[in-house]
PDB file of N, CA, C and O in Angstrom:
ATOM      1  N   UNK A   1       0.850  -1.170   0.000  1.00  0.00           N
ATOM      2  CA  UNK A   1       0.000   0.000   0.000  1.00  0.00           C
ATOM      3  C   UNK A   1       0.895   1.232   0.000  1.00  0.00           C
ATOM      4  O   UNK A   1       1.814   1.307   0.816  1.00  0.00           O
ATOM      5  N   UNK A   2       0.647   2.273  -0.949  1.00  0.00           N
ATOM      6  CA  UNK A   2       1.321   3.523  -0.974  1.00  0.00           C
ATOM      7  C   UNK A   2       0.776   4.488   0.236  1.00  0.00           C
ATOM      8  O   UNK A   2      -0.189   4.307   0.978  1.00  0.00           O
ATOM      9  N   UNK A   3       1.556   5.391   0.199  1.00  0.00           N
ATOM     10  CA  UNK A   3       1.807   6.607   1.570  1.00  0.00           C
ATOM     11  C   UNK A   3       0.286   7.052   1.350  1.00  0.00           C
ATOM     12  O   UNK A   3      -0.584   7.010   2.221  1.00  0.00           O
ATOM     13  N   UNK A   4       0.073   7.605  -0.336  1.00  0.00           N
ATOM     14  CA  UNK A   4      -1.098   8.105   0.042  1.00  0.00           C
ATOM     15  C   UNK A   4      -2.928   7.381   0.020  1.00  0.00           C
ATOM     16  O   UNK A   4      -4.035   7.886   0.210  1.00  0.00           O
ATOM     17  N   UNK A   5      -2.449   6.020  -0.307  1.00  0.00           N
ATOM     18  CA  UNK A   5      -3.550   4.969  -0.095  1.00  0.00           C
ATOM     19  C   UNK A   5      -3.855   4.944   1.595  1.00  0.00           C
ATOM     20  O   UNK A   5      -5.007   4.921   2.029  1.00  0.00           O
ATOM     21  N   UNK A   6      -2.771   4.951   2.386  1.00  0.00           N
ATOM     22  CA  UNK A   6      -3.197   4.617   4.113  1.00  0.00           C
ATOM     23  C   UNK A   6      -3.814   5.235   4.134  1.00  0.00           C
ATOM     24  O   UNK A   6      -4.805   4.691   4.622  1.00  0.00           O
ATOM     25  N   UNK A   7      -4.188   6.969   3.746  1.00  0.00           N
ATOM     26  CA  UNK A   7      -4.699   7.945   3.696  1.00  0.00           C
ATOM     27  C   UNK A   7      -6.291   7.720   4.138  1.00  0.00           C
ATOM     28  O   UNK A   7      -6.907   8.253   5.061  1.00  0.00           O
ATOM     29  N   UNK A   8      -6.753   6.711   3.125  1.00  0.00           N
ATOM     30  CA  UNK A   8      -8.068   6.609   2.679  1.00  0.00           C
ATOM     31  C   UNK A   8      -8.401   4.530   3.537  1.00  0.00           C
ATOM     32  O   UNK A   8      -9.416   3.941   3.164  1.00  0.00           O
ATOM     33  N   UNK A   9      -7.493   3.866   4.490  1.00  0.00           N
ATOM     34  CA  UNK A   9      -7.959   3.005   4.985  1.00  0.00           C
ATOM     35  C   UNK A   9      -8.514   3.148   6.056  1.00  0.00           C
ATOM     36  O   UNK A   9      -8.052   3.054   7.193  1.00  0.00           O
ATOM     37  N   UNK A  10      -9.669   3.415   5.660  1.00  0.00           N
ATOM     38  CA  UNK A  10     -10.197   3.763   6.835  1.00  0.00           C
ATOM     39  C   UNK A  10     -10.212   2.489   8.173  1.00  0.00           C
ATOM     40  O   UNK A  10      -9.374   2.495   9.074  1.00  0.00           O
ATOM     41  N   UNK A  11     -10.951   1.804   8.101  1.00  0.00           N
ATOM     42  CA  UNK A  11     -10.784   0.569   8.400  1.00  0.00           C
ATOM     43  C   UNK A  11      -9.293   0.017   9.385  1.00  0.00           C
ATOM     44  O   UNK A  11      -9.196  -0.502  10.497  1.00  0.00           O
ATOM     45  N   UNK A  12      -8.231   0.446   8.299  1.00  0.00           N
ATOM     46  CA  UNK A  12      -6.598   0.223   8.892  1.00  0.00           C
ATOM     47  C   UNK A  12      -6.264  -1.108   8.563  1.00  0.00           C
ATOM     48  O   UNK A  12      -5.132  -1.472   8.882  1.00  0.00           O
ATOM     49  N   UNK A  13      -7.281  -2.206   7.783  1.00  0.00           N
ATOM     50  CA  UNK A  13      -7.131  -3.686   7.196  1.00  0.00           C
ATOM     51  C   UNK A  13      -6.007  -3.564   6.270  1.00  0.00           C
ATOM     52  O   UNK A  13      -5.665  -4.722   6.027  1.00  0.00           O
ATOM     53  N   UNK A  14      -5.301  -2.795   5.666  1.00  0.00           N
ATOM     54  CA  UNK A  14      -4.181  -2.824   4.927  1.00  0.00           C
ATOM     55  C   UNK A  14      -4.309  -2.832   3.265  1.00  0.00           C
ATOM     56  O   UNK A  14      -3.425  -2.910   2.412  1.00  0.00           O
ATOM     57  N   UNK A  15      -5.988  -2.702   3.121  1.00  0.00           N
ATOM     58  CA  UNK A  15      -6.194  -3.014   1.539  1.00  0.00           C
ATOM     59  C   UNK A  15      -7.634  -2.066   1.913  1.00  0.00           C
ATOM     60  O   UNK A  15      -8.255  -1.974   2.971  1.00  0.00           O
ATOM     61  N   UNK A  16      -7.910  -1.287   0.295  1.00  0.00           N
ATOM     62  CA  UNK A  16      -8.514   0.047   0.201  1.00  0.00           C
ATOM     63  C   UNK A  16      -9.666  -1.297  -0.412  1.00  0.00           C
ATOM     64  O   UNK A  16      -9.479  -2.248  -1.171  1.00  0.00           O
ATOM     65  N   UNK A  17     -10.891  -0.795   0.353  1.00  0.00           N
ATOM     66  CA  UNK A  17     -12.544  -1.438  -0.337  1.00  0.00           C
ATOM     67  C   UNK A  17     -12.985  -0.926  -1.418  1.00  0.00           C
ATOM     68  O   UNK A  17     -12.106  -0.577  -2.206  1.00  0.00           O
ATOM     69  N   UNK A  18     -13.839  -0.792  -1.670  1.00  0.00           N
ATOM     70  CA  UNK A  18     -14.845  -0.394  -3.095  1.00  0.00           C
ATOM     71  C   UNK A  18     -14.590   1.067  -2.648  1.00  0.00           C
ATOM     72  O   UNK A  18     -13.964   1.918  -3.281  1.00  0.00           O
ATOM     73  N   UNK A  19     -15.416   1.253  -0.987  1.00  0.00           N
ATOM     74  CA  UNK A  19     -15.760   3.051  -0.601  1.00  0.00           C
ATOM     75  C   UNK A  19     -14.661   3.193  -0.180  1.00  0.00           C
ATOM     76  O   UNK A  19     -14.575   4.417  -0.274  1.00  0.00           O
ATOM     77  N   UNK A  20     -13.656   2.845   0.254  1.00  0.00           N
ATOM     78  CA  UNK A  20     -12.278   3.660   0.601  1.00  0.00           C
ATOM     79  C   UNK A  20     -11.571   4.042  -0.895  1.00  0.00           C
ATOM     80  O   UNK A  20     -10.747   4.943  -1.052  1.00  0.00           O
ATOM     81  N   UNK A  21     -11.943   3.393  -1.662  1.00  0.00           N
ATOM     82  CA  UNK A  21     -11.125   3.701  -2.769  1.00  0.00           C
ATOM     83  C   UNK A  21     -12.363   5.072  -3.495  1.00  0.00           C
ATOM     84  O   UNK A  21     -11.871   6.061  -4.038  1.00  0.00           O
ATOM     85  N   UNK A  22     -13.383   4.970  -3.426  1.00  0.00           N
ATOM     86  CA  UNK A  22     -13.952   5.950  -3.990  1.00  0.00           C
ATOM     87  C   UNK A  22     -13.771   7.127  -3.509  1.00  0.00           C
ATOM     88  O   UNK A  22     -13.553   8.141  -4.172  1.00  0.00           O
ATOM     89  N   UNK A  23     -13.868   7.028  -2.113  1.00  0.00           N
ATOM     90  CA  UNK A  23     -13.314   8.185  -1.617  1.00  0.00           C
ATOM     91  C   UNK A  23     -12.021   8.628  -1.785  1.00  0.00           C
ATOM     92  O   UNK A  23     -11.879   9.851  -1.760  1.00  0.00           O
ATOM     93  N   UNK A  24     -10.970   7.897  -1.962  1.00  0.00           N
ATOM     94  CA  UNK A  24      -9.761   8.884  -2.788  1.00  0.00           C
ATOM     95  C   UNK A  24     -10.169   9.304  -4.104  1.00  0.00           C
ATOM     96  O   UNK A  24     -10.143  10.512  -4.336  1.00  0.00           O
ATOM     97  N   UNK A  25     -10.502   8.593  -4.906  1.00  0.00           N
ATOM     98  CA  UNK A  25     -10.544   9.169  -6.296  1.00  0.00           C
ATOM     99  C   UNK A  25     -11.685  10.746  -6.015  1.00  0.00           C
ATOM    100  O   UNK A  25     -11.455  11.838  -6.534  1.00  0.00           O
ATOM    101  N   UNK A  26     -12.606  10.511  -5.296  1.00  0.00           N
ATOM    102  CA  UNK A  26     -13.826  11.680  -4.889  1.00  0.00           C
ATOM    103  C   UNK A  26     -12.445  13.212  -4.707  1.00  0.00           C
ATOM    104  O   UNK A  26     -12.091  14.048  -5.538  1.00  0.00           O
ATOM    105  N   UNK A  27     -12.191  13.079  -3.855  1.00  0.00           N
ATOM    106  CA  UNK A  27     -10.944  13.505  -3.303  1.00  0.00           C
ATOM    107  C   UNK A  27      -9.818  13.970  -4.236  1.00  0.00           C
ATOM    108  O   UNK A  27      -9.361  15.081  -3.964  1.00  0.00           O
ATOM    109  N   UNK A  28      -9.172  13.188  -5.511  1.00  0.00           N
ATOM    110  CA  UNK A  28      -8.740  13.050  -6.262  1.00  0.00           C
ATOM    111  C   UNK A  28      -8.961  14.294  -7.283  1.00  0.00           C
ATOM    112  O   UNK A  28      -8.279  15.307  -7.435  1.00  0.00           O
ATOM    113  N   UNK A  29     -10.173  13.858  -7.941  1.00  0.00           N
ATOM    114  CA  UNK A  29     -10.875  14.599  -8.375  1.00  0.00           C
ATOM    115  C   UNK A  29     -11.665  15.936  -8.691  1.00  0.00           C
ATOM    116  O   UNK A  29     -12.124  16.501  -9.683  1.00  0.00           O
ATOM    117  N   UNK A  30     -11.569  16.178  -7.103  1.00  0.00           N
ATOM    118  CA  UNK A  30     -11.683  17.819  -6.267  1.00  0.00           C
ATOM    119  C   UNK A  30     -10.474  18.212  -6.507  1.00  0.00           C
ATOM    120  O   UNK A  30     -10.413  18.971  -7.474  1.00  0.00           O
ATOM    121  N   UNK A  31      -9.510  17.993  -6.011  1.00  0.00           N
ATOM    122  CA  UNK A  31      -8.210  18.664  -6.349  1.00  0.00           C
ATOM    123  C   UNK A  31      -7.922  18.464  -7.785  1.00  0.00           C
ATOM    124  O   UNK A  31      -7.576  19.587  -8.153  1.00  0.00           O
ATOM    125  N   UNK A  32      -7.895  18.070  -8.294  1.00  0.00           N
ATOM    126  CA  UNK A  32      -7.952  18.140 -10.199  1.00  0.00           C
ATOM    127  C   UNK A  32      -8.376  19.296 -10.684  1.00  0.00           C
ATOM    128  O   UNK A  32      -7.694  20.017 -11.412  1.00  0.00           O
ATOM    129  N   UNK A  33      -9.511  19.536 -10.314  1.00  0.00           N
ATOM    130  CA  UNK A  33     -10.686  20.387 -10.615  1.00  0.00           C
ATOM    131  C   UNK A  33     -10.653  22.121  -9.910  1.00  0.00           C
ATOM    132  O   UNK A  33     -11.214  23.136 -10.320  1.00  0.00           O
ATOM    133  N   UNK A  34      -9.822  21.921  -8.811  1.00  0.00           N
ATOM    134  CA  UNK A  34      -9.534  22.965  -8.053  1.00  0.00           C
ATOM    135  C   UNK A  34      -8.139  23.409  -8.754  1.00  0.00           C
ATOM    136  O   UNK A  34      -7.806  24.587  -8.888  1.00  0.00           O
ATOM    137  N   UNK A  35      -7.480  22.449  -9.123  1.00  0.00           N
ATOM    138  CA  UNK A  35      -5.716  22.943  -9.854  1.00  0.00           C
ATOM    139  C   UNK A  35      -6.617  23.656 -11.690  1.00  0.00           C
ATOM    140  O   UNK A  35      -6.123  24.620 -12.274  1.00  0.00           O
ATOM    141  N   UNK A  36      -7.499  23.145 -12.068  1.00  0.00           N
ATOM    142  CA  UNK A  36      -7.804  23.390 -13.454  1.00  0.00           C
ATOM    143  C   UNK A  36      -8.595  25.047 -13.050  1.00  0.00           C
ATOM    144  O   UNK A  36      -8.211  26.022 -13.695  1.00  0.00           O
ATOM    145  N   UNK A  37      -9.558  25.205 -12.089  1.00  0.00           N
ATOM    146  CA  UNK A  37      -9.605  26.681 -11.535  1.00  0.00           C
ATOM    147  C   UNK A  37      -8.610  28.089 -11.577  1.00  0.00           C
ATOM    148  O   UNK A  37      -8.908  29.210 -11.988  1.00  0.00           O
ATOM    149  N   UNK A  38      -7.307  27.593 -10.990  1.00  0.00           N
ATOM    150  CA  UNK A  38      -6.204  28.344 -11.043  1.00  0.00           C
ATOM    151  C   UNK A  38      -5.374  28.893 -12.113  1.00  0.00           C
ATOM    152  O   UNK A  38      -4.598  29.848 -12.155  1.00  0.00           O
ATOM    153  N   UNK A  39      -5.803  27.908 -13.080  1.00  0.00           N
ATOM    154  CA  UNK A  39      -5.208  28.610 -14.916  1.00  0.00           C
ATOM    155  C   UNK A  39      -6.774  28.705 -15.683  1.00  0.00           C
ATOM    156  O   UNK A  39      -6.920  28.374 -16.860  1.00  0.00           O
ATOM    157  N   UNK A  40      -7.536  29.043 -15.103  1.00  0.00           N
ATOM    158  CA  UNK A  40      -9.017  29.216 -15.694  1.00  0.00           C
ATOM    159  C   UNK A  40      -8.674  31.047 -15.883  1.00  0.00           C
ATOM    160  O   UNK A  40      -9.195  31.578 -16.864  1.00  0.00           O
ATOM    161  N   UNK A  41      -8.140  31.598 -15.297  1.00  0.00           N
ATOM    162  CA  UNK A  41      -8.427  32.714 -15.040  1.00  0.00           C
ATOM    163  C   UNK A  41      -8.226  34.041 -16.058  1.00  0.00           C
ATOM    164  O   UNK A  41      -8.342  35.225 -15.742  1.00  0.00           O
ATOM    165  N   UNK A  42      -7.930  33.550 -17.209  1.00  0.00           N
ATOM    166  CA  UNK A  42      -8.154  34.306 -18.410  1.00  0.00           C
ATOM    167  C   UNK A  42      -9.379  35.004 -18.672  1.00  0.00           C
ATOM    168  O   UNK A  42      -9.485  36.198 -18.951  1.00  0.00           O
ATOM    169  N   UNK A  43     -10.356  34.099 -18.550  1.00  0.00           N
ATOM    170  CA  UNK A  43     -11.598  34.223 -18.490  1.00  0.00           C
ATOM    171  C   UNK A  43     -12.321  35.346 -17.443  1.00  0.00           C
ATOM    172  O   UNK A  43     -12.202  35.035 -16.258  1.00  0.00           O
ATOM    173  N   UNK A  44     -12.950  36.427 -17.674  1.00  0.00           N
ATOM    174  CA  UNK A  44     -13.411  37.383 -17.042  1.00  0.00           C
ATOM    175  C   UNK A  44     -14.771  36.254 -16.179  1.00  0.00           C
ATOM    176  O   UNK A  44     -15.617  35.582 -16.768  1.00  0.00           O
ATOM    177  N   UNK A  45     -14.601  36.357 -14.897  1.00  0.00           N
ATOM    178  CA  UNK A  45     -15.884  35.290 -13.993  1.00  0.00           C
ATOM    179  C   UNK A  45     -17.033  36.211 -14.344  1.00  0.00           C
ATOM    180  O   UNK A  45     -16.960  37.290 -13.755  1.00  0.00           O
ATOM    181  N   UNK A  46     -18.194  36.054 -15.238  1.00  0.00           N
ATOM    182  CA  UNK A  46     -19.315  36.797 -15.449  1.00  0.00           C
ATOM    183  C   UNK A  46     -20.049  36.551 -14.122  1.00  0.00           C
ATOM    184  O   UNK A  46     -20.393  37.617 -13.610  1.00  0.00           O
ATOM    185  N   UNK A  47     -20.400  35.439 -13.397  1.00  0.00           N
ATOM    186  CA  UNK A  47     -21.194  35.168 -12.237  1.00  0.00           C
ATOM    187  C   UNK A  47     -20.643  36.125 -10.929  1.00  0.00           C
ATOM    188  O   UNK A  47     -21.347  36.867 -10.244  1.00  0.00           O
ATOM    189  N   UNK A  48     -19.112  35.876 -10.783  1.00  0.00           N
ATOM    190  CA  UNK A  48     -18.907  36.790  -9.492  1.00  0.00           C
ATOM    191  C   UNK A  48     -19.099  38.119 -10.067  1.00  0.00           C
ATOM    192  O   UNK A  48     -19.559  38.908  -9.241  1.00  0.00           O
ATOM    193  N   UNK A  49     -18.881  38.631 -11.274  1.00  0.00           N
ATOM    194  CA  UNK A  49     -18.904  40.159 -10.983  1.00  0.00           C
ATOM    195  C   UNK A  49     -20.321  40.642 -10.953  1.00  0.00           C
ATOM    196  O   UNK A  49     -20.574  41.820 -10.698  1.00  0.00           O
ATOM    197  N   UNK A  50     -21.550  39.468 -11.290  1.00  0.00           N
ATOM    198  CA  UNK A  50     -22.836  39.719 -10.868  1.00  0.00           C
ATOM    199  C   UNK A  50     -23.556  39.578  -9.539  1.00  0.00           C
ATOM    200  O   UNK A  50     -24.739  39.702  -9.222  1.00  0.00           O
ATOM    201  N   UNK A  51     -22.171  39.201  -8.694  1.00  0.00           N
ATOM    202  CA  UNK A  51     -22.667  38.893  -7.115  1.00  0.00           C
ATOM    203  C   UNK A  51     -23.309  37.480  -7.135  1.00  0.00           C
ATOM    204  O   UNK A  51     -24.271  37.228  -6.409  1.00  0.00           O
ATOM    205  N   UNK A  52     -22.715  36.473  -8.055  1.00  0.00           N
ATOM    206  CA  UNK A  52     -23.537  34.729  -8.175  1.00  0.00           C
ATOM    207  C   UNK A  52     -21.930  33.889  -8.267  1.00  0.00           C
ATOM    208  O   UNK A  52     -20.870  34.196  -8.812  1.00  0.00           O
ATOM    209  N   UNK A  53     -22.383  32.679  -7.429  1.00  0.00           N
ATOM    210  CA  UNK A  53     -21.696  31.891  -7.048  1.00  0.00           C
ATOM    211  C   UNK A  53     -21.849  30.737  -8.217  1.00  0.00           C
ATOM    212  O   UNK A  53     -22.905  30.120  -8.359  1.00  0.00           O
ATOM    213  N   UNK A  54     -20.676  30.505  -9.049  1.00  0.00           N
ATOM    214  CA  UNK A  54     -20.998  29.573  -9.678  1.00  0.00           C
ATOM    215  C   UNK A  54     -21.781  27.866  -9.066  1.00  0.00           C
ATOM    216  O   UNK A  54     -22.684  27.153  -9.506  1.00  0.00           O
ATOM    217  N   UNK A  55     -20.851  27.785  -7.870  1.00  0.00           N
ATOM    218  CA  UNK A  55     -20.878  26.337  -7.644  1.00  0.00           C
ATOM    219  C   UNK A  55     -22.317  26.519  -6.509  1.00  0.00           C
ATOM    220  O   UNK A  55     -22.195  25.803  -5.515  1.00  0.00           O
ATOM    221  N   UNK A  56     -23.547  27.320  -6.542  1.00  0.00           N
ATOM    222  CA  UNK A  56     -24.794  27.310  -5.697  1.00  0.00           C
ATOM    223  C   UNK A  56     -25.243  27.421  -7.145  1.00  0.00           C
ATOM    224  O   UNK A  56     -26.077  26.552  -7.402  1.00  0.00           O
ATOM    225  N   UNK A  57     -24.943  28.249  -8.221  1.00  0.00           N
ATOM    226  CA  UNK A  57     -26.077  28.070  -9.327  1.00  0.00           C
ATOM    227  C   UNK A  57     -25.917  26.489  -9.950  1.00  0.00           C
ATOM    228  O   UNK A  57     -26.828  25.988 -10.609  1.00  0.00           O
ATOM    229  N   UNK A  58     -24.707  25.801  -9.674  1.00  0.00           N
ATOM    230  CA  UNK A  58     -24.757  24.293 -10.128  1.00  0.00           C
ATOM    231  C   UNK A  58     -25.669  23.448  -9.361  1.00  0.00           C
ATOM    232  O   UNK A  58     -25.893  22.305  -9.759  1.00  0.00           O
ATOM    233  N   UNK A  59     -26.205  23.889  -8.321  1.00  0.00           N
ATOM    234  CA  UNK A  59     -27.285  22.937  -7.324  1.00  0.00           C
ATOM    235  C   UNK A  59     -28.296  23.261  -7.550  1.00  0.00           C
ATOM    236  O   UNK A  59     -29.069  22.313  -7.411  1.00  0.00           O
ATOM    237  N   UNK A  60     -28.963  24.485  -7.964  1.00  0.00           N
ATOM    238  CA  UNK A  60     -30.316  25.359  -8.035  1.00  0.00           C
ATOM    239  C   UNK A  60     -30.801  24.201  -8.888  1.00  0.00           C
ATOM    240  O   UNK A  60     -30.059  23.547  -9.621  1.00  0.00           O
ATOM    241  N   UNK A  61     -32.438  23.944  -8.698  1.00  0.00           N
ATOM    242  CA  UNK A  61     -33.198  23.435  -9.711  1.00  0.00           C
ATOM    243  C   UNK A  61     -32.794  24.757 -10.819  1.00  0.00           C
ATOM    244  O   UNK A  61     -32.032  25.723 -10.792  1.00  0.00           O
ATOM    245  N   UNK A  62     -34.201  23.924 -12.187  1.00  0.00           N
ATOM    246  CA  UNK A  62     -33.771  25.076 -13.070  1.00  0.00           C
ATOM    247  C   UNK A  62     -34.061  26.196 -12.989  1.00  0.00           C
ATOM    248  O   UNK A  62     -33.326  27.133 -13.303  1.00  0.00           O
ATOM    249  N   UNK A  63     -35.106  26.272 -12.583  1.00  0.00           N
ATOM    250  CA  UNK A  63     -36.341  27.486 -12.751  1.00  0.00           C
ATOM    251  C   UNK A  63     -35.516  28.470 -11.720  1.00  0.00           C
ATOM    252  O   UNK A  63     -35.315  29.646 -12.023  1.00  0.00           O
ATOM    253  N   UNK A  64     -34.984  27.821 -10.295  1.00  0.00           N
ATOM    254  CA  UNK A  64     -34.829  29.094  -9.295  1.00  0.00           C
ATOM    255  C   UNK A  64     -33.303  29.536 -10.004  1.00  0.00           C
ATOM    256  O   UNK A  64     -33.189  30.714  -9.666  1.00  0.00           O
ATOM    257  N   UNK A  65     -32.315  29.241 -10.661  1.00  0.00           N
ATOM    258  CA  UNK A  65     -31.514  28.944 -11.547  1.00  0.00           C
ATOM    259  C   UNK A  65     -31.337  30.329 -12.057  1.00  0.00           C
ATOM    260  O   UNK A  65     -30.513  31.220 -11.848  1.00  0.00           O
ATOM    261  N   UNK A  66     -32.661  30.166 -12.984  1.00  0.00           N
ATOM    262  CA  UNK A  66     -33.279  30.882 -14.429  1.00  0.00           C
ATOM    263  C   UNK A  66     -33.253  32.256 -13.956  1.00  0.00           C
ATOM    264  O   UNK A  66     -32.795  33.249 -14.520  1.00  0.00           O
ATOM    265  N   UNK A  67     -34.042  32.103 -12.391  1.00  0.00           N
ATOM    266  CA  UNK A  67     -34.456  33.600 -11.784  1.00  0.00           C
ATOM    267  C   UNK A  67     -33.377  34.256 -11.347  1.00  0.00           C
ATOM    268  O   UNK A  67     -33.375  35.472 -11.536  1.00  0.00           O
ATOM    269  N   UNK A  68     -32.469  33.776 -10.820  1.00  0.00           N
ATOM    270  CA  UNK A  68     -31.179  34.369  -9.967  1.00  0.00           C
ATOM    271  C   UNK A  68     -30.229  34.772 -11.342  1.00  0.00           C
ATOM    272  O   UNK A  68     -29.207  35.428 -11.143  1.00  0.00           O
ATOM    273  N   UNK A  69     -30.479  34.490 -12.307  1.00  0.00           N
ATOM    274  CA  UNK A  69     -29.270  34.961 -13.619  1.00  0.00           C
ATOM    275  C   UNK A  69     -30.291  36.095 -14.294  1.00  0.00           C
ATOM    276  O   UNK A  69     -29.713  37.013 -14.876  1.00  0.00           O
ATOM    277  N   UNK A  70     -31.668  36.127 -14.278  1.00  0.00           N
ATOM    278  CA  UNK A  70     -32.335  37.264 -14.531  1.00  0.00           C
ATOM    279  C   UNK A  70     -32.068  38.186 -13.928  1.00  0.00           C
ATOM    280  O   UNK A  70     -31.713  39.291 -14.339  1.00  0.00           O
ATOM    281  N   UNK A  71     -32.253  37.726 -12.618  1.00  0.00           N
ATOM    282  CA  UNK A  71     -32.268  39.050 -11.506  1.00  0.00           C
ATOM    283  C   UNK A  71     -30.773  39.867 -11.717  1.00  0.00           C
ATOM    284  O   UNK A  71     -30.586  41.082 -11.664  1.00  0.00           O
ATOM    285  N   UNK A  72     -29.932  38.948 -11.934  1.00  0.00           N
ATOM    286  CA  UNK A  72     -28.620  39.336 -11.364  1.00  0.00           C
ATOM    287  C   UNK A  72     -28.084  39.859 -13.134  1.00  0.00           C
ATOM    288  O   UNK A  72     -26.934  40.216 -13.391  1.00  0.00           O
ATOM    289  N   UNK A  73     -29.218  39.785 -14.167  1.00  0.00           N
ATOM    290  CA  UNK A  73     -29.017  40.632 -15.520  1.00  0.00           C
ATOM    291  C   UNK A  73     -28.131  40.125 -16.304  1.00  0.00           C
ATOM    292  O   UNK A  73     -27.512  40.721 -17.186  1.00  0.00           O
ATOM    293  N   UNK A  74     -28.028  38.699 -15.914  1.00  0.00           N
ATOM    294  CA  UNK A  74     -27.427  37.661 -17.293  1.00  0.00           C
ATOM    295  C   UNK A  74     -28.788  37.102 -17.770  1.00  0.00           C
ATOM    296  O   UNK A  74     -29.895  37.076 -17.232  1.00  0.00           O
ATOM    297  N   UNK A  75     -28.249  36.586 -19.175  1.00  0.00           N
ATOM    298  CA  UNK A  75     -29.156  35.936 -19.819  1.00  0.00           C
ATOM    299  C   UNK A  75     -28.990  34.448 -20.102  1.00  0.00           C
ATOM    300  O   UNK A  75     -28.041  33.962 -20.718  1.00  0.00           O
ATOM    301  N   UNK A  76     -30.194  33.663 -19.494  1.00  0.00           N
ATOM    302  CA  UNK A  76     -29.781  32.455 -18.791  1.00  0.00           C
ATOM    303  C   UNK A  76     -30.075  31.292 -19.938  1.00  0.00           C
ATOM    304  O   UNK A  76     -29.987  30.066 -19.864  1.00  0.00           O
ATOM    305  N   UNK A  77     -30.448  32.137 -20.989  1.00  0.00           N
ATOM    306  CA  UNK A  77     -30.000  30.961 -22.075  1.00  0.00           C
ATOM    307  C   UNK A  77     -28.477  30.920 -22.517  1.00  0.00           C
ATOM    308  O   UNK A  77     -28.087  29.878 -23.043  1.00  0.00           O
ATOM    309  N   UNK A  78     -27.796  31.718 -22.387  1.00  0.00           N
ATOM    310  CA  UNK A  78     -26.434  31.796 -22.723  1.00  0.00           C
ATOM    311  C   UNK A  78     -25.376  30.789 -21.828  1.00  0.00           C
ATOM    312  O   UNK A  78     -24.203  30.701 -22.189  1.00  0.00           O
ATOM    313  N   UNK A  79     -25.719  30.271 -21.006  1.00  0.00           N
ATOM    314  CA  UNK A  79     -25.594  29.526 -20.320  1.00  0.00           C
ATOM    315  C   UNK A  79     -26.066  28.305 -19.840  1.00  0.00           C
ATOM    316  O   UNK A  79     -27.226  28.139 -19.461  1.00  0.00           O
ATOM    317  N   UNK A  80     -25.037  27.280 -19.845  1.00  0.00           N
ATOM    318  CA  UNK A  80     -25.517  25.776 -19.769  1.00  0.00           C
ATOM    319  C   UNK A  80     -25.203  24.939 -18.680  1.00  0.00           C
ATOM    320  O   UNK A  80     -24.233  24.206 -18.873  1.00  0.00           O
ATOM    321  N   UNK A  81     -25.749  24.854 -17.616  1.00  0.00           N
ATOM    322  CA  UNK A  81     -24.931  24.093 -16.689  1.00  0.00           C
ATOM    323  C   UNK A  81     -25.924  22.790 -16.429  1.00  0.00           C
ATOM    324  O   UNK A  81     -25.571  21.886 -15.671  1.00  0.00           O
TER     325      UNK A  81
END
């Protein structure tokens, strides 16, 4: 077992299960995604400079979604999440 597999045994049995292993890759994955954020930044953030959180408009059903990119004076067909 590698340094950063113990990480995720939860258990301490010496071998990663189905959910110990998902949970690294879960884990994995977040940090992937958080390093691809950091060279994103070419890109002018249209949501923060409207006072909107990208990652709460990714949970919104659609409709309350629809309303918060109206309100906030984007146009929410231009956008696909």
């Amino acid at each position: 077992m590698f340094g950063y597999d113990k990480m995720f045994d939860f258990n301490r049995d010496g071998k990663l299960d189905g959910w110990e292993r998902a949970a690294k890759f879960r884990v994995m994955e977040e940090m992937m995604r958080n390093d691809d954020d950091l060279f994103d930044n070419e890109e002018p953030d249209v949501f923060a400079d409207a006072g909107l959180d990208y990652s709460e408009l990714e949970y919104m059903d659609f409709d309350e979604r629809r309303e918060a990119l109206e309100v906030a004076g984007l146009d929410p067909d231009e956008f696909d999440f």
